[in-house]
DRENVEX-165158 format. One record per residue (C-alpha): residue in one letter; x, y, z. Coordinates in Angstrom, 2 decimals. Layout:
resn = A	X = X	Y = Y	Z = Z
...
This chain:
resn = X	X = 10.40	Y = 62.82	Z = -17.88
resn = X	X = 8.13	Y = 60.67	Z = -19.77
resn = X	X = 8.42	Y = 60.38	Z = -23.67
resn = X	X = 5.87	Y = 62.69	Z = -25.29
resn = X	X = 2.65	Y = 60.17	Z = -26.35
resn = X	X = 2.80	Y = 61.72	Z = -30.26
resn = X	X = 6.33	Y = 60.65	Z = -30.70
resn = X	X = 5.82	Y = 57.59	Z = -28.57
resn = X	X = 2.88	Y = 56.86	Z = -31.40
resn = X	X = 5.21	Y = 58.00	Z = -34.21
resn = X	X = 8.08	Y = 55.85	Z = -33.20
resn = X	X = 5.86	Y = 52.52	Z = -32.77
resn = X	X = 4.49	Y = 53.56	Z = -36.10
resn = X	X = 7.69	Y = 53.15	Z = -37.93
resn = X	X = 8.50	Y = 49.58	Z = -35.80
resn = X	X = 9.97	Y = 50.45	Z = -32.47
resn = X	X = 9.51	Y = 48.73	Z = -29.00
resn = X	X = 8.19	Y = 51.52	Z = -26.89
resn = X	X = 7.16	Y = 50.75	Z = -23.01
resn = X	X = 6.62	Y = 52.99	Z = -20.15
resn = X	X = 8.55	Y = 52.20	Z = -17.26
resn = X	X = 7.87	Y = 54.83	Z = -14.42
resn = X	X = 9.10	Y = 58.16	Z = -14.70
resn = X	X = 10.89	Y = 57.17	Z = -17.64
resn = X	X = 10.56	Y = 55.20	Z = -21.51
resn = X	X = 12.51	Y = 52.43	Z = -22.62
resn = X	X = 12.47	Y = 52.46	Z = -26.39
resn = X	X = 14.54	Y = 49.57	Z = -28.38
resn = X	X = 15.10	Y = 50.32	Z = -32.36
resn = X	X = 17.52	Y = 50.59	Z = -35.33
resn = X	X = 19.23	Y = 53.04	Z = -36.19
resn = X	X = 16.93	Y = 53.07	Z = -39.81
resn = X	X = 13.51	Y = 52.81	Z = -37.84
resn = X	X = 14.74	Y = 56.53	Z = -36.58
resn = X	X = 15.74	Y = 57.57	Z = -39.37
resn = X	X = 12.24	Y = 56.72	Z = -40.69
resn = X	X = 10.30	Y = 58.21	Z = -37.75
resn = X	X = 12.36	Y = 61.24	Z = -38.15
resn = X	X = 11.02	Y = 61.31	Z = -42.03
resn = X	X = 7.45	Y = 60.88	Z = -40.69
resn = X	X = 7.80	Y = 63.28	Z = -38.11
resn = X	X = 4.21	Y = 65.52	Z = -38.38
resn = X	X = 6.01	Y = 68.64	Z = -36.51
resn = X	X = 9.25	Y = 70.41	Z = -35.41
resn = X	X = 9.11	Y = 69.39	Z = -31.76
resn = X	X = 8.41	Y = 65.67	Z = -32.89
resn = X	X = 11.19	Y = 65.73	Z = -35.17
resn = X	X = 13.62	Y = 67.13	Z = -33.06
resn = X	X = 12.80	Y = 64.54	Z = -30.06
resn = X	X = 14.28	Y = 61.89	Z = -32.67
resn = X	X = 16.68	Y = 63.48	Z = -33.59
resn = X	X = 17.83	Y = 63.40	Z = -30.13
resn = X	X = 17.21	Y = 59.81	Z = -29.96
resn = X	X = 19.70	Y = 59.37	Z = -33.04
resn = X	X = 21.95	Y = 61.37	Z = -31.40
resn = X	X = 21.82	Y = 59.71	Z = -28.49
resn = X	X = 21.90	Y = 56.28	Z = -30.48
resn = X	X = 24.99	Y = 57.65	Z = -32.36
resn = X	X = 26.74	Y = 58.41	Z = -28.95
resn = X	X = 25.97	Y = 54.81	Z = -27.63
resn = X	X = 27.44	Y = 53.13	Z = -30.91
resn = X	X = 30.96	Y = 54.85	Z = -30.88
resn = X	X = 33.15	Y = 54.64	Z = -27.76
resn = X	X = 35.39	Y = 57.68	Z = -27.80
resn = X	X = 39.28	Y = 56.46	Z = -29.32
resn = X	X = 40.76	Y = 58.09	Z = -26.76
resn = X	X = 41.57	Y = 60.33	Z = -23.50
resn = X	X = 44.02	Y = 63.30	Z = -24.16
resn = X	X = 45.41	Y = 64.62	Z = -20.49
resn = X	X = 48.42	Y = 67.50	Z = -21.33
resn = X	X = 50.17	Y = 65.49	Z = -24.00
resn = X	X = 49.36	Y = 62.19	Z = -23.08
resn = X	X = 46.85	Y = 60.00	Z = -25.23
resn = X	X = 44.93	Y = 56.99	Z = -23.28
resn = X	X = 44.19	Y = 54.44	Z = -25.81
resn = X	X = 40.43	Y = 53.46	Z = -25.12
resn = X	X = 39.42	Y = 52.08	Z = -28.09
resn = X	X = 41.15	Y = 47.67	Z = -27.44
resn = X	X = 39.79	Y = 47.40	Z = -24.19
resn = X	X = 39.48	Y = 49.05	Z = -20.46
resn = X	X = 42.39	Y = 50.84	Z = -19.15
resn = X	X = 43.35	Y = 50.65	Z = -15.23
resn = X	X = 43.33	Y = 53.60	Z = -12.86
resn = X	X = 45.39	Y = 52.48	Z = -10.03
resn = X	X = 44.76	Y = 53.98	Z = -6.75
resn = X	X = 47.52	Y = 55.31	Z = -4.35
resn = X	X = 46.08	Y = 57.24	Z = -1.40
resn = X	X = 48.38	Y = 59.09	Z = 0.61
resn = X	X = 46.37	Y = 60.51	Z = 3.44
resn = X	X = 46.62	Y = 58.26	Z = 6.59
resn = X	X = 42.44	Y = 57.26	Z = 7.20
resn = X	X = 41.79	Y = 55.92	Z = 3.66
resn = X	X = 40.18	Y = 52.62	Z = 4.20
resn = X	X = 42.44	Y = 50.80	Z = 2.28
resn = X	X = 45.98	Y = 50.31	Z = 1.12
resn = X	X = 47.61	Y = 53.72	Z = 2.46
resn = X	X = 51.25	Y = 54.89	Z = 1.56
resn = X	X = 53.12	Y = 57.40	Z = 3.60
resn = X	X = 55.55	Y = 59.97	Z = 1.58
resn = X	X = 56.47	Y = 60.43	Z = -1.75
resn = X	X = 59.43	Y = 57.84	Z = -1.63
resn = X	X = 56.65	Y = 54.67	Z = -1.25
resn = X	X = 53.79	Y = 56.95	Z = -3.84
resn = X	X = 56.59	Y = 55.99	Z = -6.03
resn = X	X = 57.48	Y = 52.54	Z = -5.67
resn = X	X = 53.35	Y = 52.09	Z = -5.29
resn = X	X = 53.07	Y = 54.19	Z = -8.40
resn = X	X = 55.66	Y = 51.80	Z = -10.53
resn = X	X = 54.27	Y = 48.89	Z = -9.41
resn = X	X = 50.92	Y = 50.04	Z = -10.85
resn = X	X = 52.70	Y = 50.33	Z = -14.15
resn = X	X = 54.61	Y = 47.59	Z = -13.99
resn = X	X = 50.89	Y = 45.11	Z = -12.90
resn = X	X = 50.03	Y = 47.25	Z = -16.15
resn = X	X = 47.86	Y = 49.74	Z = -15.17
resn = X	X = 47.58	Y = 53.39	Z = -17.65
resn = X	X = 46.82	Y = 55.82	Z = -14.78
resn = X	X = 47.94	Y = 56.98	Z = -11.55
resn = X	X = 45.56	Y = 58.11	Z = -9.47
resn = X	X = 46.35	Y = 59.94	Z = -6.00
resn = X	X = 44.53	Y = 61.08	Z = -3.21
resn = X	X = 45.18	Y = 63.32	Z = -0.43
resn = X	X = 41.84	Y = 63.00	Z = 1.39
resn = X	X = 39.52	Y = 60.50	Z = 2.12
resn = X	X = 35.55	Y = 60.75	Z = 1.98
resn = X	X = 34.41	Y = 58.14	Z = 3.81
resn = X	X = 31.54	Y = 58.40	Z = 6.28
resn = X	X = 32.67	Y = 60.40	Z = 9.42
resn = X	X = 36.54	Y = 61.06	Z = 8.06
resn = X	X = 37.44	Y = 64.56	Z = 9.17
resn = X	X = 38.52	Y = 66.84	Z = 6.72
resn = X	X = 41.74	Y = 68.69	Z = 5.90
resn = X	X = 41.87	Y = 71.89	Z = 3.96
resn = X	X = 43.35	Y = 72.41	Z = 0.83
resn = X	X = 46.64	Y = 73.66	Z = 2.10
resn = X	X = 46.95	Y = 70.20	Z = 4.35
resn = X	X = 45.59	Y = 68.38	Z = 1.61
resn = X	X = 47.82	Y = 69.53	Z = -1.05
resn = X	X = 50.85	Y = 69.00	Z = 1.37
resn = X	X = 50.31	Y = 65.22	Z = 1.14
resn = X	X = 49.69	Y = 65.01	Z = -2.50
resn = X	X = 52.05	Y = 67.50	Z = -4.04
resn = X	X = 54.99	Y = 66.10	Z = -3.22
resn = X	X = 53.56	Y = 62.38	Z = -4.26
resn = X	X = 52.26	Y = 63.82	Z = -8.02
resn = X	X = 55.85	Y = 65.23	Z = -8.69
resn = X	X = 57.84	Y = 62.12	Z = -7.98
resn = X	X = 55.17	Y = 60.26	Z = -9.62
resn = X	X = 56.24	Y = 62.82	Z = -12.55
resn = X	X = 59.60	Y = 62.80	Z = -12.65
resn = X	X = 60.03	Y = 58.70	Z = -12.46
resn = X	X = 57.19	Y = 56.58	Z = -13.25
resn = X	X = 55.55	Y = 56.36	Z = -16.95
resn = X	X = 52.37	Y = 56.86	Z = -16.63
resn = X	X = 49.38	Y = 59.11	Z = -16.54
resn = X	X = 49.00	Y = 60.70	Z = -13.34
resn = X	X = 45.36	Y = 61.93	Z = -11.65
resn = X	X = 44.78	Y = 63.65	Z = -8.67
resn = X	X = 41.47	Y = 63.12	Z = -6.94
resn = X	X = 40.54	Y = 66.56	Z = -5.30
resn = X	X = 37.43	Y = 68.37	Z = -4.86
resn = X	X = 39.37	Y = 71.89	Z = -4.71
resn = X	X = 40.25	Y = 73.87	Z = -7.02
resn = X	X = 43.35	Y = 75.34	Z = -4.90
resn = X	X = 45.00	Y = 72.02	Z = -4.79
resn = X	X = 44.06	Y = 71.18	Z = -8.40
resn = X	X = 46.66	Y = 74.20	Z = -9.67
resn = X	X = 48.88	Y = 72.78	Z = -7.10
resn = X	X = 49.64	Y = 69.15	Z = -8.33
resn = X	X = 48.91	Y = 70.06	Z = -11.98
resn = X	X = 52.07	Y = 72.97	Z = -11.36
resn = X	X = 53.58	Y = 69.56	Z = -10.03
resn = X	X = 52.92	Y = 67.67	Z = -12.83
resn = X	X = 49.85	Y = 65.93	Z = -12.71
resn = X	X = 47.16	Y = 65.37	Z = -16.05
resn = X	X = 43.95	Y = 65.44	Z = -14.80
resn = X	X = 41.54	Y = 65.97	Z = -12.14
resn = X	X = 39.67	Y = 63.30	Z = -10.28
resn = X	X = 36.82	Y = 65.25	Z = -8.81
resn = X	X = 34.22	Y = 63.05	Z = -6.96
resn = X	X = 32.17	Y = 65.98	Z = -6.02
resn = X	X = 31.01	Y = 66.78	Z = -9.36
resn = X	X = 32.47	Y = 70.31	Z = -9.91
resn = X	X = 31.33	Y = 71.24	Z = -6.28
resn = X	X = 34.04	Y = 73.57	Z = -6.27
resn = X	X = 33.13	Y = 76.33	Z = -9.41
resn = X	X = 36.62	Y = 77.52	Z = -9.86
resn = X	X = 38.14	Y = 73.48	Z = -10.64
resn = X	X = 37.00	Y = 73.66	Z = -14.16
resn = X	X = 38.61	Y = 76.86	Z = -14.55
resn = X	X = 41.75	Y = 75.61	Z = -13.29
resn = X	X = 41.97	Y = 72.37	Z = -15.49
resn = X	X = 41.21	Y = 74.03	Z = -18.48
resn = X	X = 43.96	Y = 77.10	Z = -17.55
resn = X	X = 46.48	Y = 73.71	Z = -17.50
resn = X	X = 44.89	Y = 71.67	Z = -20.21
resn = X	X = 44.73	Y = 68.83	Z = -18.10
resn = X	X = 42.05	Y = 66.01	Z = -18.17
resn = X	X = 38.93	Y = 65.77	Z = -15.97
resn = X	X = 37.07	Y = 62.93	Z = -14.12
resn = X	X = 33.02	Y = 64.07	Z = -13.26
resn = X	X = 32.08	Y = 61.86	Z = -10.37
resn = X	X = 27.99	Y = 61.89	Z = -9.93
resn = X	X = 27.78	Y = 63.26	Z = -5.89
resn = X	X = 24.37	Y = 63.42	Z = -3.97
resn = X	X = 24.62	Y = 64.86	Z = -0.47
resn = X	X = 27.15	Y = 65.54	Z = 1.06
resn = X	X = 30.98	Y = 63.63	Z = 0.96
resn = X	X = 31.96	Y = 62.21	Z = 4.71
resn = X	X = 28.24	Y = 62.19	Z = 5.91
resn = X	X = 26.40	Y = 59.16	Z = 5.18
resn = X	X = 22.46	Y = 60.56	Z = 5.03
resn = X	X = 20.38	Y = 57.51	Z = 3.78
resn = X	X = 17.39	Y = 59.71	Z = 4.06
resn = X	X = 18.45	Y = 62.10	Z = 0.88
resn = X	X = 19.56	Y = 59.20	Z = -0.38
resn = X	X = 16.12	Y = 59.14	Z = -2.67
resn = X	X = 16.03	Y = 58.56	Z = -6.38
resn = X	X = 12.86	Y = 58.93	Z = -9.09
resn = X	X = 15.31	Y = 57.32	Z = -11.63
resn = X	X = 18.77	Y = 56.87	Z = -10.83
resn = X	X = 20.36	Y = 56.59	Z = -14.24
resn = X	X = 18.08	Y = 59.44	Z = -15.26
resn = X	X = 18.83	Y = 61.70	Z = -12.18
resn = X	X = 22.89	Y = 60.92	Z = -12.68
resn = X	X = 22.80	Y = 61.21	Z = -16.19
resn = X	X = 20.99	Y = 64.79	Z = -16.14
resn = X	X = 23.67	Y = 65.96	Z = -13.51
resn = X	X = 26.53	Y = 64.21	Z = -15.85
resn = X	X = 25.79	Y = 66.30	Z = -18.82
resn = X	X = 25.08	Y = 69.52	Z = -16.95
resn = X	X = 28.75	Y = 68.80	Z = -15.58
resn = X	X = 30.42	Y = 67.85	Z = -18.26
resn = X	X = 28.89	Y = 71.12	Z = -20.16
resn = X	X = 29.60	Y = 73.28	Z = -17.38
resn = X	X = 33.35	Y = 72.04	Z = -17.90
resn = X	X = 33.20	Y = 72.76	Z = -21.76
resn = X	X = 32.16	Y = 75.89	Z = -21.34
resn = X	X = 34.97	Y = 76.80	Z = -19.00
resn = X	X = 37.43	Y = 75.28	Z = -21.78
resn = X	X = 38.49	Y = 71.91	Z = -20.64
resn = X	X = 38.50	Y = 69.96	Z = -24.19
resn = X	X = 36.16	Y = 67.42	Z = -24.98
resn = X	X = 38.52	Y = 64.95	Z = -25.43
resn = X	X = 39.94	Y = 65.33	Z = -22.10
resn = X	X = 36.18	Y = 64.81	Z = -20.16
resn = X	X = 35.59	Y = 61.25	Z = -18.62
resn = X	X = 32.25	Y = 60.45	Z = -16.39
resn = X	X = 31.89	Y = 58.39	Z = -13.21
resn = X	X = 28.30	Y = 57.75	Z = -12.20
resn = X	X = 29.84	Y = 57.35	Z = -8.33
resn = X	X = 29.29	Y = 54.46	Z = -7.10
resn = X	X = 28.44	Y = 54.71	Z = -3.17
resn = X	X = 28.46	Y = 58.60	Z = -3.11
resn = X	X = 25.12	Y = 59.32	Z = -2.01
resn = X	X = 23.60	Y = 55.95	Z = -2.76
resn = X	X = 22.87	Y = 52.80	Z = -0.94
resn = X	X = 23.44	Y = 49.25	Z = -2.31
resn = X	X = 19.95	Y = 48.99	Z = -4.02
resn = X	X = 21.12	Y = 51.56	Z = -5.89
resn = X	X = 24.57	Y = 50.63	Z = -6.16
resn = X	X = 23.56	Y = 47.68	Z = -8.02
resn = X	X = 20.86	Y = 49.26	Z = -10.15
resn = X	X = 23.45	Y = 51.35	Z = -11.46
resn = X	X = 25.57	Y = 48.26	Z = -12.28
resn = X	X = 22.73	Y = 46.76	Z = -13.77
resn = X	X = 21.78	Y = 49.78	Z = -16.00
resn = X	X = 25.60	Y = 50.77	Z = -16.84
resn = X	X = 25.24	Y = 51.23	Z = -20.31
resn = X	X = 22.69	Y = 54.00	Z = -20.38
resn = X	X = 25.83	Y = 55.98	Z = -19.36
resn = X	X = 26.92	Y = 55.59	Z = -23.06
resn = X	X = 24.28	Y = 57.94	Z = -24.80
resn = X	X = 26.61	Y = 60.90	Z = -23.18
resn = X	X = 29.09	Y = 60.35	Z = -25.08
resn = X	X = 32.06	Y = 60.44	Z = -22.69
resn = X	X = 34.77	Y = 57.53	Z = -21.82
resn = X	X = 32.94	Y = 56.01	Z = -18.54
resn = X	X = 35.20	Y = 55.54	Z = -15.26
resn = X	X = 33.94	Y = 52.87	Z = -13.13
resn = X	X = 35.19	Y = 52.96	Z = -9.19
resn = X	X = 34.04	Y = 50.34	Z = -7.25
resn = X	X = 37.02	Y = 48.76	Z = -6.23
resn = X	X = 36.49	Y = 47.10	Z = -2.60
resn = X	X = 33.71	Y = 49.86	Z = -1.80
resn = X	X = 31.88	Y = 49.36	Z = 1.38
resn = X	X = 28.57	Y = 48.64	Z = -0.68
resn = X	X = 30.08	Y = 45.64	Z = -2.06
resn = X	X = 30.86	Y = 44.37	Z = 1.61
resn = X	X = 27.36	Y = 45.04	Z = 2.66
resn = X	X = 26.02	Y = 42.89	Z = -0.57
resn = X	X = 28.36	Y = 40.29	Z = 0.53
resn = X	X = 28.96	Y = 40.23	Z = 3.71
resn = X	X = 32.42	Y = 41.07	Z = 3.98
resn = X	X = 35.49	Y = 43.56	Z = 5.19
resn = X	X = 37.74	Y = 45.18	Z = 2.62
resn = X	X = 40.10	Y = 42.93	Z = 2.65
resn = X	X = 37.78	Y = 40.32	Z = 1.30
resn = X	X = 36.33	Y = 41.95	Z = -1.60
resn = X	X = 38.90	Y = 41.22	Z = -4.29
resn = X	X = 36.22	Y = 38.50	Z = -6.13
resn = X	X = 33.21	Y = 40.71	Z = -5.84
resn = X	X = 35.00	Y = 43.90	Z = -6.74
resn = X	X = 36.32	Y = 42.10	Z = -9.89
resn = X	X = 32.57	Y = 40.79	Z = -10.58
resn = X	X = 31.50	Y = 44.78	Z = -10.24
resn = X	X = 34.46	Y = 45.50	Z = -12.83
resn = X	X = 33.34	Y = 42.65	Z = -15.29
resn = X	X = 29.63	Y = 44.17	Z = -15.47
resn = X	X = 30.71	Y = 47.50	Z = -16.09
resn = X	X = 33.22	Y = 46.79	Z = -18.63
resn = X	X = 30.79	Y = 44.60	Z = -21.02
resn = X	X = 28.48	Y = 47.99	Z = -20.45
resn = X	X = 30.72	Y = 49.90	Z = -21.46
resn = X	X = 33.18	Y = 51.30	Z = -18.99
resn = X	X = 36.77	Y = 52.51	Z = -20.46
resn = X	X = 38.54	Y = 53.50	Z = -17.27
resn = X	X = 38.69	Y = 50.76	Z = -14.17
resn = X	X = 39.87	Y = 52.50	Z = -10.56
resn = X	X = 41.00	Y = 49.74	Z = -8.98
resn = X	X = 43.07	Y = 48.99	Z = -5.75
resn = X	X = 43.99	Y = 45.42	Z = -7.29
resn = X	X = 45.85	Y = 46.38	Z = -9.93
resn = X	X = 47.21	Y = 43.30	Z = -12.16
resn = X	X = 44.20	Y = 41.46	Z = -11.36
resn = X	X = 41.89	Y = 43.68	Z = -12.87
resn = X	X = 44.13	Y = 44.30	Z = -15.70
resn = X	X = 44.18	Y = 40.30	Z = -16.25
resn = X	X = 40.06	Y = 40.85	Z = -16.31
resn = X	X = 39.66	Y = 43.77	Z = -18.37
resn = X	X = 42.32	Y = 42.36	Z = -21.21
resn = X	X = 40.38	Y = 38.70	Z = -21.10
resn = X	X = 36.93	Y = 40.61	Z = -21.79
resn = X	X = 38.90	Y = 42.57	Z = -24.82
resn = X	X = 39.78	Y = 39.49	Z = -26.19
resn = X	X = 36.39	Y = 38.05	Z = -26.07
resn = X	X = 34.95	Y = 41.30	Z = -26.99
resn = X	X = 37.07	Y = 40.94	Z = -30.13
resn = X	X = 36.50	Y = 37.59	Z = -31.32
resn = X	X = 32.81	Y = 38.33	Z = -31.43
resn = X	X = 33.04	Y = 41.39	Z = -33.45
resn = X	X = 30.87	Y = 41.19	Z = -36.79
resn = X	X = 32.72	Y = 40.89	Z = -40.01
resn = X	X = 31.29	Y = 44.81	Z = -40.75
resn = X	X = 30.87	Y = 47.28	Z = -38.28
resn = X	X = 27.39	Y = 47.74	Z = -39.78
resn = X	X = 25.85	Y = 44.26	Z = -38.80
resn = X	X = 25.19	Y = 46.44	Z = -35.03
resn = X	X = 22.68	Y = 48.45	Z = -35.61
resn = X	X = 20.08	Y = 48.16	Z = -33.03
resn = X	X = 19.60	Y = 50.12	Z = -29.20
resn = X	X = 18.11	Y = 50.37	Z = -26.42
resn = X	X = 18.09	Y = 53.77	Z = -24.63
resn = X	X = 16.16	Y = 56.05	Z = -22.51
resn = X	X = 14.35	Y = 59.18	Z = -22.35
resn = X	X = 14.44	Y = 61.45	Z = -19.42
């Protein structure tokens, strides 16, 4: 919702760049012009909306070090990390491997391309795919996640919406939880935190394998996706799944259409203020091939394009079909990133964020 107009007042009062924009407020200040509206605050309520601003501000600032999945840490804190994709179930739209033999050799050559994470799929949820239940489902991807465990160094997900086949292919060995339906399934937090394993939130409106442009509606994207984000991501906490072991994914193409595809793109950053390592999953997505005019197989350029914006915005975590390419991209932007890093960590001290 709209910033309050007193602390709107206050705020501009102490030297920040307050504008309305719709439904929501875009408000650009230092760190110290908060601190000094907070000082001038006249009331409780006023006081406490900045100090939700810092808070906010604070989150922004400091990308979390790290991802901790059952044991294994996922540095975050030189550059993106690569989620490479193996899907297992025959009507994915892209790149499909049959068995647990070629999840393998798919699952090495993500490491060896150097890719961090392992991410496997049992189901796809593309527009008009029929679905399998969770004992079908976990049949294809149980038997992938344990070879994956037993020979191939690297993290392993498991994107599921069902809580069933999460205990399966953590028992198997998996470290986290890809969900794309954003905890659609109240009993998957449950099981990730009975494992200790690591969880990916995936923003979902609608409904997965029906594509309904009509609900497809959005007052404020970021605003709507970050409010269902945090509800998530504290629903998970309070089941027991650590903090440390939370990413988000603002889901890119589930329940959206390329307008706001791209908006999201455009507005990645605002993602930040949560606080959480951000996952970005665009890799070869039909919404690119609609921007561009293009099939799948033709959307390695764009889909690295989608990957560069997100990872100057902020994104930690890159699920990507094209694995050594997009590790090529994401180490290149580290290096600038790097080499244009202030002599003290201080020098940064100015934000742009958004109340909702």
């Amino acid at each position: 919702m709209p910033l309050a107009s007193g602390v709107a007042t206050l705020l501009r009062a102490c030297g920040a760049v307050v504008a309305g924009a719709g439904s929501a407020t875009l408000i650009a200040a230092s760190r110290a012009t908060l601190e000094r509206a907070c000082a001038a605050a006249r009331c409780e309520s006023e006081r406490a909306a900045v100090r939700a601003l810092i808070a906010a501000f604070q989150r922004a600032r400091s990308s979390p070090p790290a991802l901790r999945w059952r044991g294994r840490s996922i540095a975050l804190d030189d550059g993106a990390q690569v989620m490479g994709i193996v899907n297992v179930t025959p009507d994915s739209f892209y790149e499909r491997v049959g068995g647990a033999e070629a999840a393998l050799a798919k699952g090495r050559a993500i490491v060896a391309d150097g890719g961090a994470i392992v991410d496997v799929g049992g189901q796809s949820y593309a527009d008009g795919v029929r679905r399998v239940g969770p004992e079908d489902e976990a049949a294809r991807v149980v038997p992938a996640v344990r070879a994956l465990a037993a020979a191939c160094d690297a993290a392993i997900s498991a994107d599921t919406v069902h809580a069933r086949v999460a205990h399966a292919v953590l028992r198997a060995g998996a470290h986290a939880i890809n969900d794309c339906s954003g905890l659609s399934d109240p009993a998957l937090a449950d099981a990730v935190a009975e494992h200790g394993a690591g969880l990916v939130i995936v923003h979902l409106k609608g409904r997965l394998n029906h594509r309904e442009p009509a609900t497809y509606v959005y007052d404020d994207a970021l605003a709507e996706i970050v409010e269902f984000l945090h509800e998530r991501a504290e629903r998970a906490l309070r089941a027991g799944v650590a903090r440390d072991a939370i990413a988000i994914d603002p889901g890119l193409e589930f329940g959206k259409e390329p307008a706001t595809d791209l908006e999201i793109l455009a507005r990645f950053g605002e993602l930040r203020a949560l606080g959480y390592p951000i996952v970005l999953a665009a890799s070869r997505k039909s919404f690119i091939g609609r921007v561009v005019g293009r099939p799948a197989a033709e959307l390695l350029v764009p889909s690295l394009a989608a990957a560069a914006a997100g990872i100057a915005a902020g994104a930690r975590i890159v699920r990507a079909h094209d694995v050594a390419e997009t590790v090529q991209l994401a180490r290149m932007l580290a290096a600038i990133e790097r080499a244009g890093m202030p002599a003290e960590d201080g020098a940064s001290n100015s934000c742009a964020a958004e109340a909702v």
